[in-house]
N, C-alpha and C positions, 0 to 999 in steps of 0.2 A: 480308293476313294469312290462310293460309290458302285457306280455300273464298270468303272473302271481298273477295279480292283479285282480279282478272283481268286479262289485255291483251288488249287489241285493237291493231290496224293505225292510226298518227297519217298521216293524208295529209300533214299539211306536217310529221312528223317532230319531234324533239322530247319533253320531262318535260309526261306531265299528272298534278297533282296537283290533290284537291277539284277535278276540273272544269276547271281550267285550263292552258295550254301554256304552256311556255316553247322560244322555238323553237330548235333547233337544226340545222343542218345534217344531211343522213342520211348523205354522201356527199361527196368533192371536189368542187367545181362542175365542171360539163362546160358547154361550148358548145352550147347548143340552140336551135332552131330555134323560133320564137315569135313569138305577134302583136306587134307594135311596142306600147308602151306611152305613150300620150303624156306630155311634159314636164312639162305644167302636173299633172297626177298624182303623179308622182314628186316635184315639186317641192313638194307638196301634203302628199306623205306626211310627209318631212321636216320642214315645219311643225308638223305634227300632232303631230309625235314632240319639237321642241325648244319648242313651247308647254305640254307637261305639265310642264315647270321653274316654270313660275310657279304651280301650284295651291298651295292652301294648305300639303298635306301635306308638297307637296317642300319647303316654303321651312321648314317646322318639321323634317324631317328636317335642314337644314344646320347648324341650333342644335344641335341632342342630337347629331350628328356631332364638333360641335365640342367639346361635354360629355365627347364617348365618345375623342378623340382625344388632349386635354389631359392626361391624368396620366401616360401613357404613355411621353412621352421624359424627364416628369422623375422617374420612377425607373429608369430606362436611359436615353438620351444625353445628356441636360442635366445628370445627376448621372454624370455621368461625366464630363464636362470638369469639374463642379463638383470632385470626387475628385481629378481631375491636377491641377488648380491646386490644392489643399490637401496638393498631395505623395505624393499616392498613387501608390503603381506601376502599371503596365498590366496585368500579369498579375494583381494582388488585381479592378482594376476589370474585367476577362474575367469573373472567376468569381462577384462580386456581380451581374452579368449575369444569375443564375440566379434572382435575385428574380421575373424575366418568367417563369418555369417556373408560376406560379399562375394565370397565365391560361390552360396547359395542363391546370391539373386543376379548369374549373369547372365541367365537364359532371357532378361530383360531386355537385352542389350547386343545379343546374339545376331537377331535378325539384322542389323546392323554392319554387323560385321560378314555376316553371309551375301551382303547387297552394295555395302556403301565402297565406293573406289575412291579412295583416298588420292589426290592430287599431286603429282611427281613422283610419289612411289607406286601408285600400280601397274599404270604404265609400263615402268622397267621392272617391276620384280613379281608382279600378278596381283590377284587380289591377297590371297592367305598370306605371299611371302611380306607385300606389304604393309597388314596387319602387324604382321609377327615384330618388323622391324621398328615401327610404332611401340608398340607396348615392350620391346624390350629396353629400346632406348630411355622410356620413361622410368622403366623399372631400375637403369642406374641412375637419376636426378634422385628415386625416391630414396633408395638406402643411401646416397651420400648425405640427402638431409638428415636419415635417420641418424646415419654414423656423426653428427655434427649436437645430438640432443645428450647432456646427459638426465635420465630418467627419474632423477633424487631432487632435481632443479628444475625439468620442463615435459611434467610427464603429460600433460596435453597438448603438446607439441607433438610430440614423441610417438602419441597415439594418432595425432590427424597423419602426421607423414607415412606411418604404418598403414593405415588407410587407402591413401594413394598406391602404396605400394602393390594393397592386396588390390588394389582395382586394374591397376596396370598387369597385374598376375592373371588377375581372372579374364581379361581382355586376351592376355597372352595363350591360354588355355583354349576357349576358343575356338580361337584362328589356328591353334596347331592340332587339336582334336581334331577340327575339318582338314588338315593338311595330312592329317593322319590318314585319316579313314581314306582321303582321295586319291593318296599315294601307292595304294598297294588295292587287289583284289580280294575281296572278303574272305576267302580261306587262308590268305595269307594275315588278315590280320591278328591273329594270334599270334603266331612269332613275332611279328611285326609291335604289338602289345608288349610282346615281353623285353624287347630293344628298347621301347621307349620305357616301360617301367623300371629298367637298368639305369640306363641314364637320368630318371627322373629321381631313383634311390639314393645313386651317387652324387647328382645336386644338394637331396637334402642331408648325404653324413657329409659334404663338402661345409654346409651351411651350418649342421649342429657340431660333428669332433671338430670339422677345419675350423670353423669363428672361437671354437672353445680352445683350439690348439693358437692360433696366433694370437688370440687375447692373452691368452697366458704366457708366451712369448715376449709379445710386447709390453707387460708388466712385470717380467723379470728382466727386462731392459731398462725399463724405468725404475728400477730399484723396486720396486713391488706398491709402489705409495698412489699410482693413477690409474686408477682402476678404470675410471672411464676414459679418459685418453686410450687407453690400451680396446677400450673396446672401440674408439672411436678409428682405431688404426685399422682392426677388424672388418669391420661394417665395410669401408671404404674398398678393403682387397676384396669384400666380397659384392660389392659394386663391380670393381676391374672383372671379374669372373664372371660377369654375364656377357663379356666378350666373346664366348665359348660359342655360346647361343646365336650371337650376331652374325659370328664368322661362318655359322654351319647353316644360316637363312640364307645369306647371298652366296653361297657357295652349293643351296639345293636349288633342282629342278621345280617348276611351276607342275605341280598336278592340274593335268586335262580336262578332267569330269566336270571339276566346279566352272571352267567357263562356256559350257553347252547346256548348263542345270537348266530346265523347265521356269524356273524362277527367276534363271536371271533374265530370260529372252522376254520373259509375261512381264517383267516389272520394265524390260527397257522400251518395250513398244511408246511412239510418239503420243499413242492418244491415251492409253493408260490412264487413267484418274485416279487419283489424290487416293478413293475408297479402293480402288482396285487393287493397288499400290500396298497400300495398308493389310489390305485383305491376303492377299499375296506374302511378303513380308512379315507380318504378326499373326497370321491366324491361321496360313495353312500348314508349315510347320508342324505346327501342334492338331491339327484336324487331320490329317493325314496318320497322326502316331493312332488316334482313338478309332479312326476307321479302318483301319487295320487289324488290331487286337481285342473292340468291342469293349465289353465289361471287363476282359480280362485284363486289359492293363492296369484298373486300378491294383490289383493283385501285385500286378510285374511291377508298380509304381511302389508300391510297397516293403516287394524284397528289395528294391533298388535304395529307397531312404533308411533301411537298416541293415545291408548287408557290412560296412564299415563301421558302425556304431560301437563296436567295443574298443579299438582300434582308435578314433577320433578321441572319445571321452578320455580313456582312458591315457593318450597321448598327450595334453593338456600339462598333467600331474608329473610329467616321466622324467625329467629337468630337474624344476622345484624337488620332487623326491629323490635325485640323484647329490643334491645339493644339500638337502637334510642327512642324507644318511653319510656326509664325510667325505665324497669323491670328489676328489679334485678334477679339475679342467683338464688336468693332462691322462688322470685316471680314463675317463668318461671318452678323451678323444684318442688314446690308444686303445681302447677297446671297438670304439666303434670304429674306426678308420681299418683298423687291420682283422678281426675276427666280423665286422659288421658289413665290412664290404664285399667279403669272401662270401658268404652267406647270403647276403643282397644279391650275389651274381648268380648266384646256385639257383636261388628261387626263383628268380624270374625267369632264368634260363628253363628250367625244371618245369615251369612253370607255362611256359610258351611250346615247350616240347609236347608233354600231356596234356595239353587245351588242341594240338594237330592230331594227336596220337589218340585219345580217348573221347576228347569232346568237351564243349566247354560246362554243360552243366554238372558232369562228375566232377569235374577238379575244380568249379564252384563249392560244392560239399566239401571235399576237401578241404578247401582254404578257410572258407568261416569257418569248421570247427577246429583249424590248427590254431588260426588269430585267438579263437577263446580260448582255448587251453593254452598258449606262451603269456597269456593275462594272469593264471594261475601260478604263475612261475616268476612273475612279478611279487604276486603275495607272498610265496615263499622267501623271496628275497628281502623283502621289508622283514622278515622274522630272523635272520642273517647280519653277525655282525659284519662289522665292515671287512668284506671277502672280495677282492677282485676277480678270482675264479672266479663265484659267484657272478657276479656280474656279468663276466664274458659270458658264460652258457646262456643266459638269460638273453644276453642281445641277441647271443647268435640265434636262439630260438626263434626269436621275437622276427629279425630280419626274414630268415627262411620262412618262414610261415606268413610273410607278409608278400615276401615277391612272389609268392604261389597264388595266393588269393589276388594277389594287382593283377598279375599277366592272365588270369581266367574271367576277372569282370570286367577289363577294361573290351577284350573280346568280345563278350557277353555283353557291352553298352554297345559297343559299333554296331553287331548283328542286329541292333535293333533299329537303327537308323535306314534313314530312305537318302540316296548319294546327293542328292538336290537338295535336302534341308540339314546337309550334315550336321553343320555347326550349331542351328537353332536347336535339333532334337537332343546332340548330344549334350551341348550345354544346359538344356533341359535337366536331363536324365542323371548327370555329374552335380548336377545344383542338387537335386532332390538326395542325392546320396549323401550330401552334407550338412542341411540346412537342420533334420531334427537331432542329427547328433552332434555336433558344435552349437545349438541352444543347448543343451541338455551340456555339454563339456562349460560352461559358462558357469555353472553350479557347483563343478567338481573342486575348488576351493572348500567351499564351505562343508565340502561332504566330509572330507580329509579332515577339516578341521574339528570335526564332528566327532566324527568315527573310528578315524585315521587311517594310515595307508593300507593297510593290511583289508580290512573289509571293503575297503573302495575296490581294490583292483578283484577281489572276490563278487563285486557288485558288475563290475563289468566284463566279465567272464560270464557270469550269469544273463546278461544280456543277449548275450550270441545264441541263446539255446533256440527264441524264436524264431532265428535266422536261418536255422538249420530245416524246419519245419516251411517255411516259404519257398527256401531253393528247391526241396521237393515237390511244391503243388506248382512253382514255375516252370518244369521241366517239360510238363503237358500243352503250358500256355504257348512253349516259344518253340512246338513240334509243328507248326503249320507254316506252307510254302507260299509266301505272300510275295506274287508277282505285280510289276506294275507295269504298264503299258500304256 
């Protein structure tokens, strides 16, 4: 900021922030000419790199992953096959899609949570863990209500409780995104990315096979005739499972950084004023990311609101289309539970490996072009009768090329952040990743309904192409060593 901010020259290239690198490439690799490195080295490195999985923090990162992961398909795609089975058309469930639009505006609400001490829980559990305990706890009132609506009888009901929920999510988001990034040192957050993108995968096939595996349970218990009863049994167990999340908050450590932040000592001083406060709080957050990066951020702002874009839209339809084409509940939650989660681990794992191993903006490239091509793979599928092979290769695609791309930008969003305004910047930069392509996913009813499946998922496959063209011109933006003092 200002006179305050400087660059110098990073010899291994690369975001430093507070002190630390995240590395990235400066340049395509060239061929050069070098000492031999021995084996046992290299082979040394890589231990070193897949043994920080087992530290404490990773293994609690996978719980709040799975906290952070859970509510999210079931107010978009678990309640959207929920919808089509209660007779809902495609195009109403496109446009309820836009309930996800809340987690595009929670950088509103951020500064909030980077500041505000909530009374009896910070005290004992800190600021973030505080937070965290907040919005989870609300997060099970909201799916009990859900699980109490059926959809064919109370679907504006149905939608404000969904609501609550996504706001209770995106509150929870967050407070664990700051919890994230304060917990580990910036070269570590890469693996550390890929723990929580594990956990955060495994929430949502807990939330899409497992709601779709015990609904279907509980409607062959009931003779097959209560179809919402059965889903209201669902909902409810998957209320009981954000206890997962609750138990791994007071059972983590309070990260250090957040309570020395620059921010919180400027906003607690006695004489502070109301503007100061404000200024502090709402504005320097965000004047801090721009003085930093200049004109280049609108650039970085830009791969950052479409690097997911094929992935969201297309995610909308993936349910609805798994329900026209014939699959059953139990089809849809054996494949994803057992080949989806296997795959879900690979990539993120994979995925957290080569983001310490190569850097995070190669295996950026990687992942937006593998998410657009398992899009491809969706089209072919829609031209496939009903093949359950089929299917499996396609998730398993889908999954792997998805935890590859999560554990290389969620990196790629920390390295961007300053440790003082974690939660406003990243919840910034995580809103803007969502907000034009869940508008744009609002529509995808009507495209289907259009077009139909087959050129929709060819539509958004084609999306990704610009995306591949941004990672590259961002790779120059985010080679500069940005110290703050």
């Amino acid at each position: 900021m200002g006179d305050n901010t400087h660059t110098t020259p990073n010899p291994q290239g690369g975001i430093k922030s507070n002190g630390q690198n995240l590395t990235m490439p400066q340049q395509p690799l060239k061929p050069q000419a070098h000492s031999p490195i021995d084996s046992n080295t290299r082979l040394k490195a890589w231990l070193h790199s897949a043994r920080w999985y087992l530290s404490a923090e990773s293994l609690r990162m996978v719980a709040l992953g799975f906290s952070a992961g859970l509510p999210l398909l079931l107010v978009l795609g678990t309640l959207g096959f929920r919808l089509r089975e209660s007779g809902i058309d495609r195009t109403t469930i496109g446009f309820l899609s836009w309930v996800g639009l809340v987690y595009a505006f929670k950088w509103l609400w951020s500064p909030l949570v980077d500041s505000l001490h909530l009374p009896g829980l910070t005290p004992r559990f800190g600021k973030r863990r505080a937070w965290l305990l907040l919005s989870q706890c609300l997060l099970v009132l909201g799916l009990m209500a859900m699980a109490t609506l059926d959809p064919s009888e109370h679907l504006s009901a149905l939608v404000a409780a969904a609501l609550f929920v996504t706001l209770a999510s995106a509150t929870q988001d967050i407070a664990l995104d700051a919890f994230r990034i304060e917990s580990a040192p910036l070269e570590d957050q890469g693996a550390l990315a890929a723990m929580y993108q594990t956990g955060y995968r495994l929430g949502m096939i807990w939330a899409g096979a497992g709601a779709l595996w015990l609904a279907q349970r509980a409607q062959d218990q009931l003779s097959g005739h209560e179809a919402a009863q059965a889903w209201q049994i669902s909902y409810l167990l998957m209320a009981a499972s954000m206890g997962v999340g609750i138990v791994a908050t007071c059972l983590s450590r309070t990260p250090m950084p957040s309570e020395s932040a620059p921010l919180a000592a400027e906003t607690a001083k006695p004489k502070a004023t109301w503007k100061i406060k404000c200024e502090q709080l709402l504005i320097a957050p965000f004047k801090d990311f721009f003085s930093r990066f200049g004109w280049r951020a609108l650039l970085i702002l830009l791969l950052i609101s479409t690097y997911r874009i094929s992935d969201i839209v297309m995610g909308v339809m993936a349910n609805p289309f798994y329900s026209d084409m014939g699959y059953t509940k139990d089809e849809i939650a054996m494949v994803s539970k057992v080949f989806g989660v296997v795959m879900t681990l690979c990539g993120a794992f994979l995925g957290g490996l080569l983001t310490k191993q190569w850097g995070v903006i190669r295996v950026l490239m990687w992942g937006a072009a593998l998410s657009a091509l398992s899009n491809l793979l969706f089209a072919w599928l829609s031209t496939v009768d009903h093949e359950v092979w089929a299917l499996v290769g396609v998730i398993c695609a889908d999954n792997l090329s998805g935890g590859i791309a999560s554990a290389a930008f969620i990196a790629f969003l920390s390295g961007l952040t300053r440790i003082e305004y974690s939660a406003s910047q990243y919840a910034l930069l995580s809103s803007l990743m969502i907000a034009a392509p869940q508008w744009l996913a609002g529509f995808s009813g009507l495209f289907v309904d259009h077009f139909g499946y087959t050129s929709f998922f060819i539509a958004t496959a084609l999306m990704g192409l610009p995306v591949l063209v941004l990672v590259a011109w961002a790779a120059p933006m985010t080679q500069t060593q940005v110290t703050a003092h």
